[in-house]
Each structure stands twice: as C-alpha cells, then as structure tokens.
N, C-alpha and C positions, 0 to 999 in steps of 0.2 A: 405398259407405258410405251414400247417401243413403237406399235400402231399407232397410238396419237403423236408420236412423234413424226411418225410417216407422213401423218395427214397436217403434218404443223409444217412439214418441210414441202408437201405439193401446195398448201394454201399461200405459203410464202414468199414462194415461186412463182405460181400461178396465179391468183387469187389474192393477190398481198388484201384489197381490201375488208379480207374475210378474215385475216388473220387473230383477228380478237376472239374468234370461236377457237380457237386451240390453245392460247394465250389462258380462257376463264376456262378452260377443259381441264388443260394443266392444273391451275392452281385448285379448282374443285376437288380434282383426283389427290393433289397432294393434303388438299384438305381435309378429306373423307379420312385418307389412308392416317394421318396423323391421327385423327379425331380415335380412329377403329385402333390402335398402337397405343393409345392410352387407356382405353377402354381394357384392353388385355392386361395393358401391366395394375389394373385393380381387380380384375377378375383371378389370373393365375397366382397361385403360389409357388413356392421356392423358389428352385435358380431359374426354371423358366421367365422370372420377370423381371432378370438382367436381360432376357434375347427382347425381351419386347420393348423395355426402356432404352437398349440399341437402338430398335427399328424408331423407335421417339425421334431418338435423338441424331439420327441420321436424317429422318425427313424433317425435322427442325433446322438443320442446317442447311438442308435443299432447299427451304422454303426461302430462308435465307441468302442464299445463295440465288437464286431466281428473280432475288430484287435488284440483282446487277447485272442481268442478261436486257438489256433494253437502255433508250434513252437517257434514264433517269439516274445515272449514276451521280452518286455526290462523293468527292473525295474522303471528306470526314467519317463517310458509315464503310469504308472500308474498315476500319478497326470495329466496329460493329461485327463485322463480317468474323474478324480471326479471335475477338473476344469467343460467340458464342463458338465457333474452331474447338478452341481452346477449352471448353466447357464439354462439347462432346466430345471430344476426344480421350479427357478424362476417363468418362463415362464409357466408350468405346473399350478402353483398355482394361476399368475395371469390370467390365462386363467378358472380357475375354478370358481374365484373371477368374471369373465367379462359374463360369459358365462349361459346361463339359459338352453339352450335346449341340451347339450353334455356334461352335468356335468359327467355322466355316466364312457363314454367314456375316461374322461379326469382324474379319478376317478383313472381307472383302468391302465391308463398312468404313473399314480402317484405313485399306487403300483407296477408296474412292473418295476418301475426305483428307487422302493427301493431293490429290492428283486435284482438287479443289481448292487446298491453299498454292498448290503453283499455278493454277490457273489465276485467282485470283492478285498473288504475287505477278504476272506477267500481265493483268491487266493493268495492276496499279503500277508497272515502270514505263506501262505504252501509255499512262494519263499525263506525264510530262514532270515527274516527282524521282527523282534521282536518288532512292535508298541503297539500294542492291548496289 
C-alpha cells in the first residue's frame, strides 16, 4: 500500500487531474484485500479465523473510513463511522482474547483503529459541531 500511496501523493501534487487513478487503485486494492480476508476466514479453521476475521474487520473499517477522506463528507454518517468502530473493535479484542499466534498483528489493528476514531473525532469538531 505504501507505493500507491507514493504514487497518490505525486498524482496529487503534480497531476491532481490524474488523481482518480489512485483514488479507484485504493479502493480496488481494498476491495480485493477484503474480498481475499473473507475468503480465508471460510477456508481456515480454528483460532486461525479470528486473525483473518481481524484483518475483515479492520479493512471494513478502512473502507469505511475512506468515505471521509474527500469532499463528500456528511455530518450524519460520522456515527456510521464509530458505529461500525464500535463493532470492530469488539471483534478486534475478541480476536486478541482467541488468538495466540497474531496477537501482534491484531495489536497493531487495535492501535490503528484508535488512532482513527481520533482522527475521525478531530475531523468531526473542525466540521463546526461543538461535542468534545
């Protein structure tokens, strides 16, 4: 991911009208990867298919989250946003709970989908809605 982020951050810069090639790259790539992370958690058995219902449910929430990086923000689907949060994160913990060999992994799921709701928390007090 980091290379097409490379190539999203020269098209953006340079190229802005190009910019929709790394924009469908992304969401392709997160598509696939989801698509390939369900696939696993019906193939694997045992605890193996808590790490993959992590990786589900981590790029569910990316995917998620990617509908607020742009234009199109609507104040209402912010709770959209910390609902489905709220839903992996469950899953997050109980998969860290279930899980001996991907604690790592799932660790680092956990932090990056906190570091998401503050992200998300500082976009929703810079939209002009005084919670915090």
């Amino acid at each position: 991911m980091l290379p097409l982020f490379v190539v999203g951050y020269q098209l953006a810069v340079h190229e802005e009208r190009l910019f929709w090639v790394f924009e469908w790259s992304y969401y392709a790539l997160v598509a696939v990867l989801l698509i390939f992370a369900i696939w696993n958690m019906a193939a694997v058995k045992g605890r193996s298919k808590w790490a993959a219902g992590a990786i589900a449910a981590f790029l569910l929430q990316l995917s998620v989250l990617s509908l607020y990086v742009g234009p199109f923000t609507v104040y209402a689907m912010f709770f959209v946003f910390y609902a489905v949060t709220a839903t992996v994160l469950f899953i997050l913990i109980m998969a860290f709970r279930k899980t001996d060999r991907y604690r790592g992994m799932i660790g680092l799921f956990i932090s990056f989908s906190i570091v998401m709701v503050l992200y998300m928390a500082l976009i929703q007090s810079l939209y002009g809605v005084n919670w915090m």
